[in-house]
C-alpha positions as CSV (number, residue, x, y, z in Angstrom):
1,X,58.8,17.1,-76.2
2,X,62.9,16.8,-76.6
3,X,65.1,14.1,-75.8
4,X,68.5,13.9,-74.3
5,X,71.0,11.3,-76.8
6,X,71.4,8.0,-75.0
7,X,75.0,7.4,-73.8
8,X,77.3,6.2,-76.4
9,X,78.1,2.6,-74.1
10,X,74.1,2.6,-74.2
11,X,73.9,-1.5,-74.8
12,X,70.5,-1.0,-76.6
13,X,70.5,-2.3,-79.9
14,X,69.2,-0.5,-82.6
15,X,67.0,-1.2,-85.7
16,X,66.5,0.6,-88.6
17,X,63.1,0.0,-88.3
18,X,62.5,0.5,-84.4
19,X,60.6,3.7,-83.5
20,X,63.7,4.1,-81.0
21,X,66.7,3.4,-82.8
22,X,68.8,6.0,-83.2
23,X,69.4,8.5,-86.3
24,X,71.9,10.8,-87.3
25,X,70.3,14.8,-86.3
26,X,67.4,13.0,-84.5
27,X,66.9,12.4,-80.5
28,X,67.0,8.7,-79.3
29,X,64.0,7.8,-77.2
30,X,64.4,4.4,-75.9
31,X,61.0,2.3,-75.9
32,X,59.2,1.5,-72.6
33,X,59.2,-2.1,-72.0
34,X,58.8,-2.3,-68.3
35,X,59.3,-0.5,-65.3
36,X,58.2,0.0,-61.9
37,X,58.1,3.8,-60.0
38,X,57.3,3.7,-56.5
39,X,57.9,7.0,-55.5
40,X,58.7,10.4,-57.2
41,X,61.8,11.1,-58.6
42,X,64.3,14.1,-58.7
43,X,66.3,14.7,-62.0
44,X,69.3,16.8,-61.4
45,X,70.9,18.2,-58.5
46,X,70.4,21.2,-56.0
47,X,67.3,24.1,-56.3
48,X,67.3,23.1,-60.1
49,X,66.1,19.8,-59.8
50,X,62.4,19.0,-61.9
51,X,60.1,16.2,-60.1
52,X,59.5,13.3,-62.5
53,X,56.0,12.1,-63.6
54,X,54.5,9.4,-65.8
55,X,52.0,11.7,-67.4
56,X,50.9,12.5,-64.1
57,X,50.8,9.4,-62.0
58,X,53.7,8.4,-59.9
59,X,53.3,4.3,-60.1
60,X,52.8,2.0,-63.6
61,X,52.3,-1.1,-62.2
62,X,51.0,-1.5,-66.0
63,X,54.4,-1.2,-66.8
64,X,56.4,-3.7,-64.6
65,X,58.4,-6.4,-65.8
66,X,58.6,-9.9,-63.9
67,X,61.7,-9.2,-62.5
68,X,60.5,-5.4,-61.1
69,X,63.6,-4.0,-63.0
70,X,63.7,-0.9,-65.8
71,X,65.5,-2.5,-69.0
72,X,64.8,0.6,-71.2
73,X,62.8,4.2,-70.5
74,X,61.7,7.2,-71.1
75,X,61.6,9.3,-67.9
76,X,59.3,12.4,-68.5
77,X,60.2,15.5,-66.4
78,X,58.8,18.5,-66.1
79,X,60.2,22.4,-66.6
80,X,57.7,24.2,-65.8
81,X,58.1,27.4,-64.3
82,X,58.0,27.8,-60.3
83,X,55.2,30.1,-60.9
84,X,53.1,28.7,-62.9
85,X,50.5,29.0,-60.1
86,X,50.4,32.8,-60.0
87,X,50.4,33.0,-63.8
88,X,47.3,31.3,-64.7
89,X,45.3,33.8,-62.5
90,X,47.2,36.7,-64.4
91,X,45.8,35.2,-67.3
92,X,42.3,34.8,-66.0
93,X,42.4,38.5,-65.4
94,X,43.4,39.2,-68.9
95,X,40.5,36.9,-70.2
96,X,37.8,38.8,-67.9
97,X,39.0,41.9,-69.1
98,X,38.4,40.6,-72.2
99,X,34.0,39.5,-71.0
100,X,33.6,42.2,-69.2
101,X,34.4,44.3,-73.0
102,X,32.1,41.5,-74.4
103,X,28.9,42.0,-72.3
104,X,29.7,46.2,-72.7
105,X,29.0,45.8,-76.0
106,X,26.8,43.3,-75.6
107,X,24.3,45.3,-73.4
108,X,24.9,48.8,-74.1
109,X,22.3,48.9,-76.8
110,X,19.5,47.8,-74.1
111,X,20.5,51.1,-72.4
112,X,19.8,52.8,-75.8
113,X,16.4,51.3,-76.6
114,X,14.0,54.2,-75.6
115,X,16.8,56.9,-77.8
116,X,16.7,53.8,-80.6
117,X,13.0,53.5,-80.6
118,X,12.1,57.5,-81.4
119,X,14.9,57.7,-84.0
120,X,14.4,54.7,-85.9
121,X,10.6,55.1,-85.1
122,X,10.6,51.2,-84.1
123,X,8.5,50.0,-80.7
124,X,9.5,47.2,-78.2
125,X,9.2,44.4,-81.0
126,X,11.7,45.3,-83.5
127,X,13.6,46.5,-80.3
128,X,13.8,43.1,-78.8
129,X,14.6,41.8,-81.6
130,X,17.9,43.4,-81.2
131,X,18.6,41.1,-78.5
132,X,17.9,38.5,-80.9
133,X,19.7,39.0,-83.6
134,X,22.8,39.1,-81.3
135,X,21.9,35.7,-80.3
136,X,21.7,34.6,-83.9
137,X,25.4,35.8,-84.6
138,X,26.4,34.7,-81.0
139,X,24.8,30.7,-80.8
140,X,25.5,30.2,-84.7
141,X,29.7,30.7,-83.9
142,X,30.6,29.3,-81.1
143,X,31.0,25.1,-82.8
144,X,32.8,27.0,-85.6
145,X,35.1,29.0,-82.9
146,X,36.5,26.3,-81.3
147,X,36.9,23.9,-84.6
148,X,38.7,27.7,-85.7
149,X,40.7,27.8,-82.2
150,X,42.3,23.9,-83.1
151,X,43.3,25.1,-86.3
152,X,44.8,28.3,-85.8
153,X,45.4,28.4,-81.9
154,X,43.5,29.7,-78.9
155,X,45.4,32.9,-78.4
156,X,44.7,34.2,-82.0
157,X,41.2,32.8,-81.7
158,X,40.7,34.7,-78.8
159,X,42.2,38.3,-80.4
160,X,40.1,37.8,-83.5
161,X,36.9,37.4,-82.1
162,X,37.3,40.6,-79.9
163,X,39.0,42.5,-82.4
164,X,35.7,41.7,-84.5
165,X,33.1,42.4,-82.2
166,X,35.3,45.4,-80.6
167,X,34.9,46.5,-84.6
168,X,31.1,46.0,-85.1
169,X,30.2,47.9,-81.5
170,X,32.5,51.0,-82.9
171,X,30.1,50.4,-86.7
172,X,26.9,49.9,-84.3
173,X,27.0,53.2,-83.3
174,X,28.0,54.8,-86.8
175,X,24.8,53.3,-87.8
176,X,22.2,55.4,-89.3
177,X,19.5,53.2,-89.7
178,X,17.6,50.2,-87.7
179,X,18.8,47.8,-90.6
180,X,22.1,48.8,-90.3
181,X,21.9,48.5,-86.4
182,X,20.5,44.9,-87.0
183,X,23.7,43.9,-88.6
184,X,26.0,45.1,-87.0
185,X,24.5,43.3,-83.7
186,X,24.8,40.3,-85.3
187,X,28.1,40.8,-86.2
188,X,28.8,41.8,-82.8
189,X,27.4,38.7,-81.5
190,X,29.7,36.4,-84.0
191,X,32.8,38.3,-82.4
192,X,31.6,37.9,-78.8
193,X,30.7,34.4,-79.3
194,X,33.9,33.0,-81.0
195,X,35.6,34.6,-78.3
196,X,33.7,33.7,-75.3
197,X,33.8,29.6,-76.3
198,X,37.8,30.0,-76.9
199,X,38.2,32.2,-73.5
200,X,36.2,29.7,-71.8
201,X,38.0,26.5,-72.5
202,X,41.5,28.5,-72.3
203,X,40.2,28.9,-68.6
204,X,39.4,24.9,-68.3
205,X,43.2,24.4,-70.2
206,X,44.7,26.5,-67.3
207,X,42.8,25.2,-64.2
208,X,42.0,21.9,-65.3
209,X,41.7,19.9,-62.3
210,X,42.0,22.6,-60.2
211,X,39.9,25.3,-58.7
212,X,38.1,25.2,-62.2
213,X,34.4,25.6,-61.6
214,X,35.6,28.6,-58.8
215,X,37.5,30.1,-62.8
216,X,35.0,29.7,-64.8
217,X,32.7,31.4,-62.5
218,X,34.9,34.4,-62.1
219,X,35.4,35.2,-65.8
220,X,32.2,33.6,-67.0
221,X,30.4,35.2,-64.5
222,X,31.6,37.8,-62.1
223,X,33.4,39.6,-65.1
224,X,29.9,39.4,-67.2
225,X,28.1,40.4,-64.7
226,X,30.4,43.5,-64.0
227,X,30.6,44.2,-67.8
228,X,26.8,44.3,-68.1
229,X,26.1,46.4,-65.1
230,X,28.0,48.9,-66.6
231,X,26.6,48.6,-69.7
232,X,23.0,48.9,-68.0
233,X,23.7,51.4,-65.9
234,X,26.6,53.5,-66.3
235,X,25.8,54.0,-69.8
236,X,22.5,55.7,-69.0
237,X,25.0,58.7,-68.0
238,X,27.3,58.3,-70.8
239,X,24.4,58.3,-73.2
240,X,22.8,61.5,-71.4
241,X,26.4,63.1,-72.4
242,X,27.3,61.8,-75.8
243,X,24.1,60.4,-77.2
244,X,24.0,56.5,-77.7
245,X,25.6,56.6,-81.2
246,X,28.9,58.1,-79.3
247,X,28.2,55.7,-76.5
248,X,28.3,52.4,-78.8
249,X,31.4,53.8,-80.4
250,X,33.1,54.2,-77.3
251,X,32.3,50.9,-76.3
252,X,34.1,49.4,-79.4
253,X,36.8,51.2,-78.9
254,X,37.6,50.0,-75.3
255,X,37.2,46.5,-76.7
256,X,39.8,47.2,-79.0
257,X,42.1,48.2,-76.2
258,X,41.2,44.8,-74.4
259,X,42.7,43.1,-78.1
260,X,46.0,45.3,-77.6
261,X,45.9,43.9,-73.9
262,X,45.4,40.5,-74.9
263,X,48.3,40.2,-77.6
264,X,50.7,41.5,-75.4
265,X,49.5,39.3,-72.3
266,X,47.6,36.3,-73.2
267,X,49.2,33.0,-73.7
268,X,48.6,29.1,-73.2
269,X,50.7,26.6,-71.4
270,X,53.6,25.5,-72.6
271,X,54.1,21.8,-73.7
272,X,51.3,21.5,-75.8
273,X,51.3,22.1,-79.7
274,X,47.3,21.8,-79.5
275,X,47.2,25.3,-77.9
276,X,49.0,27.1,-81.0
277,X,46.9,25.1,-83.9
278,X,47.4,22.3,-85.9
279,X,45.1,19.6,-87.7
280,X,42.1,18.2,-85.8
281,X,41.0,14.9,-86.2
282,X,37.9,14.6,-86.9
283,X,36.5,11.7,-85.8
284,X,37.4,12.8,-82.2
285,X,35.1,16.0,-82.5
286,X,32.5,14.0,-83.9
287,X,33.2,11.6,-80.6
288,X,33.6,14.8,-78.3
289,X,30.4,15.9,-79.6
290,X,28.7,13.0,-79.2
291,X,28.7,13.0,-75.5
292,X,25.2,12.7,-74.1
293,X,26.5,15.2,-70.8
294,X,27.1,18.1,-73.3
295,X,23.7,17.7,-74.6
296,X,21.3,17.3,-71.3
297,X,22.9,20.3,-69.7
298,X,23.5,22.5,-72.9
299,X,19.5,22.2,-73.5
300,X,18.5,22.4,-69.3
301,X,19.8,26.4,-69.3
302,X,18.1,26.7,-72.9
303,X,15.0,28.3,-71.2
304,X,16.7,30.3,-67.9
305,X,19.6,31.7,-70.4
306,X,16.8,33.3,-72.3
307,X,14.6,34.3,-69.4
308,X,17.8,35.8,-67.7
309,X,19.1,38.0,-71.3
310,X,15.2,38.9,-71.6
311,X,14.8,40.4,-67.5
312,X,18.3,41.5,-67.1
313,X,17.5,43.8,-70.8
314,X,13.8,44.4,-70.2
315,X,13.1,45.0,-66.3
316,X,14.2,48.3,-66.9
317,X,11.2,48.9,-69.8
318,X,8.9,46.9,-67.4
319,X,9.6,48.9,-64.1
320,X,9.2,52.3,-65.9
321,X,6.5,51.5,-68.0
322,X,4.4,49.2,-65.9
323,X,5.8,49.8,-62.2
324,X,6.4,53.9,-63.0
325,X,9.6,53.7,-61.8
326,X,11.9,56.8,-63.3
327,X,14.7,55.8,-65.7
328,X,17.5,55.7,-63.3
329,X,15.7,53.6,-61.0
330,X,14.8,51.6,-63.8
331,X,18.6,51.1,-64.8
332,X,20.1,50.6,-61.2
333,X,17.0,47.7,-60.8
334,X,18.5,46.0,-64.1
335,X,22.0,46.8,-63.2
336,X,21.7,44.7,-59.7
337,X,20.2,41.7,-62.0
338,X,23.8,41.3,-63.2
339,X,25.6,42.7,-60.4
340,X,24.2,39.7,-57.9
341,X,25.9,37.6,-60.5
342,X,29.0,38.6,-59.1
343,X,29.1,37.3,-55.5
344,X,26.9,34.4,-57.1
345,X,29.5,33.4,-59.4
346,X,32.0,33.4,-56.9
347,X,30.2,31.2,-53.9
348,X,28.6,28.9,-57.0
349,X,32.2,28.4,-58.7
350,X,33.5,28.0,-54.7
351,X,31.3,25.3,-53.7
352,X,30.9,23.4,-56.5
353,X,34.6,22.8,-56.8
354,X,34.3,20.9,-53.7
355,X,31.3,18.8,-54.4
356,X,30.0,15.8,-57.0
357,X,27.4,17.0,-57.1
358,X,27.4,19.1,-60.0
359,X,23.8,18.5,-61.3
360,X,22.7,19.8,-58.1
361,X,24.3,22.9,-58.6
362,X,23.2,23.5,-62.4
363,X,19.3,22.2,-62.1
364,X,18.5,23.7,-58.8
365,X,19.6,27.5,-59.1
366,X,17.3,27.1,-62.6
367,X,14.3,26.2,-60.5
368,X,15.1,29.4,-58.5
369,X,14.9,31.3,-61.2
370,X,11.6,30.1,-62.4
371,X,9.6,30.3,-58.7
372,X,11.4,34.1,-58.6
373,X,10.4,34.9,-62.4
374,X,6.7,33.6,-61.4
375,X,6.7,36.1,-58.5
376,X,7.4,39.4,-60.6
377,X,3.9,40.3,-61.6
378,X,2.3,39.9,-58.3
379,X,4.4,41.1,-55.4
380,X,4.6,45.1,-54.5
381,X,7.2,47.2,-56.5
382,X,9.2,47.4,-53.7
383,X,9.9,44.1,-53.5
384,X,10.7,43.8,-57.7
385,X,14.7,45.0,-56.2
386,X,14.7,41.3,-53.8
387,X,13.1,39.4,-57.1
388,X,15.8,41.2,-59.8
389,X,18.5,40.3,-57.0
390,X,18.0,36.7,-56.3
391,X,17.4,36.6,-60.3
392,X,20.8,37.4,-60.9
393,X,22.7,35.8,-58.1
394,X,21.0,32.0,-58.5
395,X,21.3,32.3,-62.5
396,X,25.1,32.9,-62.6
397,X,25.4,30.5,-59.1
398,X,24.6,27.7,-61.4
399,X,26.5,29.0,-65.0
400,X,29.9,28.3,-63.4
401,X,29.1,24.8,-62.8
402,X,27.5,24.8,-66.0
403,X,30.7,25.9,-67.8
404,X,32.7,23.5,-66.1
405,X,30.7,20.5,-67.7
406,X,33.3,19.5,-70.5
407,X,36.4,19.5,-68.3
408,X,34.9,18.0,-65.6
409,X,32.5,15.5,-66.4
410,X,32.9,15.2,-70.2
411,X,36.8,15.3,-69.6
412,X,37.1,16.7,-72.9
413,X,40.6,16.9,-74.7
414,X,42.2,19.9,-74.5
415,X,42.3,20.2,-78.2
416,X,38.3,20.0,-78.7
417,X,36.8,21.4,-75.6
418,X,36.5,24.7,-77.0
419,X,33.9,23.2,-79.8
420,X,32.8,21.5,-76.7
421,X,32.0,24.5,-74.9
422,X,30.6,26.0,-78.6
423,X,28.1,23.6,-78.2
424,X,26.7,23.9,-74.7
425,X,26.7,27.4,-75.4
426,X,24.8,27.5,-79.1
427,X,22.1,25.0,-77.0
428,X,21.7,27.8,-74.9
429,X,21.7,30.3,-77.0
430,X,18.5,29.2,-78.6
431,X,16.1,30.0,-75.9
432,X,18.5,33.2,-76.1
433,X,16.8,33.9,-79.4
434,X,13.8,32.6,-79.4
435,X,12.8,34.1,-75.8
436,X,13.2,38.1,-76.2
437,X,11.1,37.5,-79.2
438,X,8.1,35.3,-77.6
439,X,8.3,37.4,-74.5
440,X,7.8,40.9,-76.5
441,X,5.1,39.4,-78.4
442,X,3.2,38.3,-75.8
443,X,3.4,41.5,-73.7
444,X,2.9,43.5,-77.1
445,X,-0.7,41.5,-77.5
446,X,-1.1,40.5,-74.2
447,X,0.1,42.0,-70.9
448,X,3.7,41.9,-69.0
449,X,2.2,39.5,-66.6
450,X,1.5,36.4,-68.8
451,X,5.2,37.4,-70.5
452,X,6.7,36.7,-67.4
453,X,4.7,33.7,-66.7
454,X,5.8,32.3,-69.8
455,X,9.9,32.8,-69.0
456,X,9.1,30.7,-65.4
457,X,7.5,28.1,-67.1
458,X,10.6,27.6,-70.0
459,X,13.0,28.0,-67.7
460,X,11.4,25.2,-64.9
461,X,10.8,22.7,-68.0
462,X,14.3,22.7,-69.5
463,X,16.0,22.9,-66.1
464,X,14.2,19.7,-64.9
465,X,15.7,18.0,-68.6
466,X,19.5,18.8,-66.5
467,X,18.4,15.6,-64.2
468,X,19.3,13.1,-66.9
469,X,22.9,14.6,-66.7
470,X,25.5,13.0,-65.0
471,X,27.8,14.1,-62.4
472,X,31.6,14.5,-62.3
473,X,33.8,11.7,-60.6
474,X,35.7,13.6,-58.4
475,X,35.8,17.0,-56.8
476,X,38.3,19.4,-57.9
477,X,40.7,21.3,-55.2
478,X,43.1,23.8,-54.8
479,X,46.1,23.2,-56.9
480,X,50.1,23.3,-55.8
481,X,52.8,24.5,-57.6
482,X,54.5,20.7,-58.5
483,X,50.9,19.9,-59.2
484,X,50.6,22.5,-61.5
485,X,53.8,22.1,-63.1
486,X,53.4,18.5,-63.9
487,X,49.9,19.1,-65.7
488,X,50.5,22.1,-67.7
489,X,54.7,22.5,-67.8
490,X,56.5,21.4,-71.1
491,X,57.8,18.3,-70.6
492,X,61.3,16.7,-72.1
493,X,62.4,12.9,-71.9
494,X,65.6,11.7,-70.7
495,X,67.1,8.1,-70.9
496,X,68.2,7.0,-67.4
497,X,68.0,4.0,-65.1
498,X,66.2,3.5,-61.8
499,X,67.7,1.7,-58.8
């Protein structure tokens, strides 16, 4: 914040000790003892004049004196730039790059799993665990990601967690061994998940307020569901070509593009020294933390996060093993799991901007899920591609609302909300461990039918635990350019007098 030198005939006395007396070489900001703002207010003249706000609100009654007259003040103003508007969806783009290299190399080793299994000699157990053992690296970083993000900054949060999982997805498929493999994924999954938390709150940062749930639903879900419908199905044919150790490579590399991409691109809204790093207090995570909302819904998806990771990886094993369905067919079924994420995402992150309601729209796509999971085992094959479908669409319907749970009913600081995210998501992510690992147990000793019975089962318990969350106050709405100037521009104070 800067501050223009009061006028040498200012009248204001000044004490040593007063936080606004004035110092040689530093900026006199004269204390706020009263005033009264009924309308907005232009500073300066012509095209170049900046709309002044009191931290977003136009009146302070709280601040009027008896006789409705401004003694001494500090006008804030904003300078943001007229397109401010336009530049947060540029940098929505550059963060959904950034999931859709995430869930490439996320779910390219799926693809890989029959090639896996005869080389390492492994069978759908140790293969699952893959998916597991991303989990572990991905739930176990995302608290330590955003406490990392409010001490060094978002931005080089963000590159760092890409540049390492872009790095482990290029050593995943240099691995020569199922150990090796193993470790790698779980260092892929500490990359992906210290970037995902940080790119998520950036998101909330840029579109707080406005058209939010509609953001987060774009980049944490239409750009993961893109990224793993390639991985699921385009890489069948990449692997056919190149083998799946070149295929993994491949994938790290293009991740590591996405971090070039991102330094050059990415930034945070001005006016706020929270977005570049600093010290973190605390007691304030501790209180951010706290918050009984992040809790209920973080632990409602914990059983439909893992039930959609286990079917969007392993419908493709089921239909060809179980269903005879060829490889392809098997893929493209998988691929339109995550691809009916896309238009869900959108129409989710749409309408739920616009309501209250937000439990509604997190608890009842989960009980979708589970009556569709239920369902796989007994209707005709045909009708598996309707089932995969509505799978994907309701699960990712309800994860923008989901993600919008700090900003919008936690109202988070913008300085924490990235652990805050860390935590919903690490929540989540233990049904994302535990899951793959029940579910290929129990079709390993019993059949696929009871497997999928279990996944509707976890997923319709922990959604009905969403109820005891509560629901925003207000809905959010499509943001203007003076609107978005005053709530993310850098802001400057200037000592003046009202009439």
């Amino acid at each position: 914040m800067q501050a223009t030198q009061a006028p040498d005939d200012d009248p204001t006395p000044a004490s040593p000790d007063s936080p606004g007396s004035r110092r040689p070489g530093r900026p006199f900001v004269a204390p706020i003892e009263s005033a009264t703002i009924h309308a907005p207010m232009l500073v300066g003249q012509g095209p170049n004049a900046s709309r002044t706000c009191w931290s977003g609100n136009e009146q302070r009654p709280d601040l009027a004196s008896p006789s409705g007259t401004l003694d001494q003040r500090t006008i804030i103003t904003s300078a943001a730039p007229a397109d401010e508007a336009s530049l947060r969806w540029g940098m929505l783009a550059v963060i959904g790059l950034g999931v859709v290299a995430l869930t490439l190399n996320w779910f390219d080793v799926a693809t890989a799993f029959p090639l896996i299994g005869a080389e390492f000699h492994v069978g759908l157990g140790r293969l699952s665990l893959l998916i597991s053992l991303f989990i572990v690296g991905y739930g176990l970083s995302h608290i330590p990601g955003g406490m990392l993000s409010t001490k060094i900054g978002m931005k080089r949060t963000i590159v760092l967690g890409l540049a390492v999982q872009g790095a482990a997805g290029v050593m995943s498929g240099l691995s020569v061994s199922y150990p090796e493999l193993a470790t790698f994924r779980v260092i892929s999954g500490v990359g992906g998940s210290v970037f995902v938390a940080v790119g998520m709150a950036a998101m909330s940062i840029w579109f707080r307020d406005h058209e939010v749930t509609l953001a987060l639903g774009i980049t944490g879900g239409a750009a993961f569901s893109a990224g793993a419908a390639v991985a699921l199905y385009v890489w069948i044919f990449v692997q056919r070509d190149v083998g799946w150790h070149t295929s993994l490579v491949l994938a790290g590399v293009f991740e590591l593009g996405v971090v070039a991409v991102t330094l050059v691109t990415f930034r945070m809204p001005q006016g706020r020294q929270t977005f570049l790093g600093g010290r973190f207090d605390r007691r304030a995570l501790r209180t951010s933390l706290a918050s009984r909302d992040l809790w209920a819904y973080g632990i409602a998806l914990l059983g439909g996060y893992g039930a959609y990771f286990t079917t969007s990886q392993l419908f493709t094993t089921y239909a060809t093993e179980d269903r005879h369905l060829s490889a392809s067919s098997g893929g493209l079924l998988s691929a339109l799991i995550l691809l009916a994420g896309i238009p869900g995402s959108l129409l989710g992150g749409y309408w739920a901007d616009r309501s209250k309601n937000l439990r509604l729209f997190v608890v009842g796509p989960l009980l979708a899920v589970a009556a569709l999971l239920v369902l796989i085992p007994v209707v005709p094959t045909g009708a598996l591609w309707a089932l995969g479908i509505g799978i994907g669409f309701f699960l990712i319907f309800g994860f923008a609302a989901w993600l919008a749970v700090p900003a919008r009913v936690c109202r988070i600081d913008h300085a924490y909300i990235g652990t805050a995210t860390g935590l919903m998501l690490s929540l989540a992510a233990i049904g994302g461990f535990f899951t793959p690992i029940i579910f290929g147990h129990l079709v390993t000793h019993t059949s696929f039918t009871v497997g999928w019975v279990f996944l509707a089962v976890a997923s319709f318990v922990f959604a009905l635990l969403g109820l005891a969350g509560q629901n925003p106050e207000r809905a959010t709405r499509r943001a203007t350019a003076p609107e978005l100037a005053s709530s993310h521009g850098p802001v400057s104070a200037v000592s003046g007098s009202l009439d």
